[in-house]
C-alpha positions in Angstrom: 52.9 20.6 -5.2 52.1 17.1 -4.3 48.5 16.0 -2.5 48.1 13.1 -0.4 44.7 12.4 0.5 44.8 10.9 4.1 40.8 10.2 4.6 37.5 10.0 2.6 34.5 9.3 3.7 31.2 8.7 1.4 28.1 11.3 2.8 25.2 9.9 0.8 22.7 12.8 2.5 24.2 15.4 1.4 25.0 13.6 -1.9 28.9 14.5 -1.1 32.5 13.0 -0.7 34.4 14.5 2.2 38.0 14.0 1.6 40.8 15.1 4.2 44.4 15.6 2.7 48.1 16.8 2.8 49.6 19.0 0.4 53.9 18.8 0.3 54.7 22.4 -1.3 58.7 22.3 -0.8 59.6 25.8 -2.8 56.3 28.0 -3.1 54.1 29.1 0.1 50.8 27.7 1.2 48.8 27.0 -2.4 45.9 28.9 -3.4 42.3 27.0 -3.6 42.0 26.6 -7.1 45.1 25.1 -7.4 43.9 22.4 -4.8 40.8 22.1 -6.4 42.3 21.4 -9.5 44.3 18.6 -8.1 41.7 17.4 -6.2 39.1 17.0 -9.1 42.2 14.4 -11.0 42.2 12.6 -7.7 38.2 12.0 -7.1 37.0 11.8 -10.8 35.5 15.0 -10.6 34.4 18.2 -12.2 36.5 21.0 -10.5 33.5 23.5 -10.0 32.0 20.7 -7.5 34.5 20.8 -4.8 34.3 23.0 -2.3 37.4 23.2 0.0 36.4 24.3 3.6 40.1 24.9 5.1 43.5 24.7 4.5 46.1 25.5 7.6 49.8 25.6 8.0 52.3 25.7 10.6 54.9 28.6 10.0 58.0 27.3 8.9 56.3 24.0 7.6 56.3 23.0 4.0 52.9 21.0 4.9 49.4 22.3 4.6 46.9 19.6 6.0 43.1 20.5 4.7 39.6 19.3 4.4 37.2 19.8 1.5 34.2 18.3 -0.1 33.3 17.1 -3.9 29.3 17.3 -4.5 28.1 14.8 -7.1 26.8 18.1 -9.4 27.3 22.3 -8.9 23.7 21.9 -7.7 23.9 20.1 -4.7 26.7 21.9 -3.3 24.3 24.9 -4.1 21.7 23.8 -1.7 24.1 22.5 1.3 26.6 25.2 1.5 27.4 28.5 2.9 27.3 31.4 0.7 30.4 32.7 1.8 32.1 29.2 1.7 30.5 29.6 -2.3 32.0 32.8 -2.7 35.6 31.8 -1.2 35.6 28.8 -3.7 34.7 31.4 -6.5 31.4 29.5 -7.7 29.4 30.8 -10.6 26.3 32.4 -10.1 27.0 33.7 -6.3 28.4 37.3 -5.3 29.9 38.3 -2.4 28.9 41.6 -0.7 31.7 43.9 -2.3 30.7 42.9 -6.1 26.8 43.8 -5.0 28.1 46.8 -4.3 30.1 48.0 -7.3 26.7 46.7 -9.2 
């Protein structure tokens, strides 16, 4: 997989880097978020656990998944400004979705 980061844009309210890119995935499907995450944290500088990636689409039959995600400047920040269930989709520590409550 190759990433191509097209925009990013310095938020200095919400203490954030919002970052708009391309990933080129020629063999394998559309990549999973921690694998985007991954790359994205060698590209900004950045931990992995402080980016949060909003969305990723594809068109079918396209080998090119365009995406937009943020990078907090600490785990806390991102904490205080996000959704829960963008938290939980990202797999942060500390926050459980509804079906783990459950099982608890």
């Amino acid at each position: 997989m190759e990433l191509e980061i097209t925009e990013k844009k310095n938020n200095p309210l919400f203490k954030r880097t919002e970052v708009q890119f391309i990933a080129k995935h020629e063999t394998e499907g559309t990549p999973n978020r921690k694998l985007i995450r991954s790359e994205l944290a060698d590209a900004l500088n950045t931990k992995q656990e402080n980016i949060i990636i909003d969305s990723i689409t594809s068109s079918f039959g396209s080998n090119i998944s365009k995406g937009y995600a943020k990078a907090y400047s600490s785990r806390k920040h991102a904490e205080d400004v996000e959704r829960k269930f963008q938290l939980s989709r990202n797999k942060a520590e500390g926050i459980k979705n509804k079906k783990e409550e459950k099982e608890e």
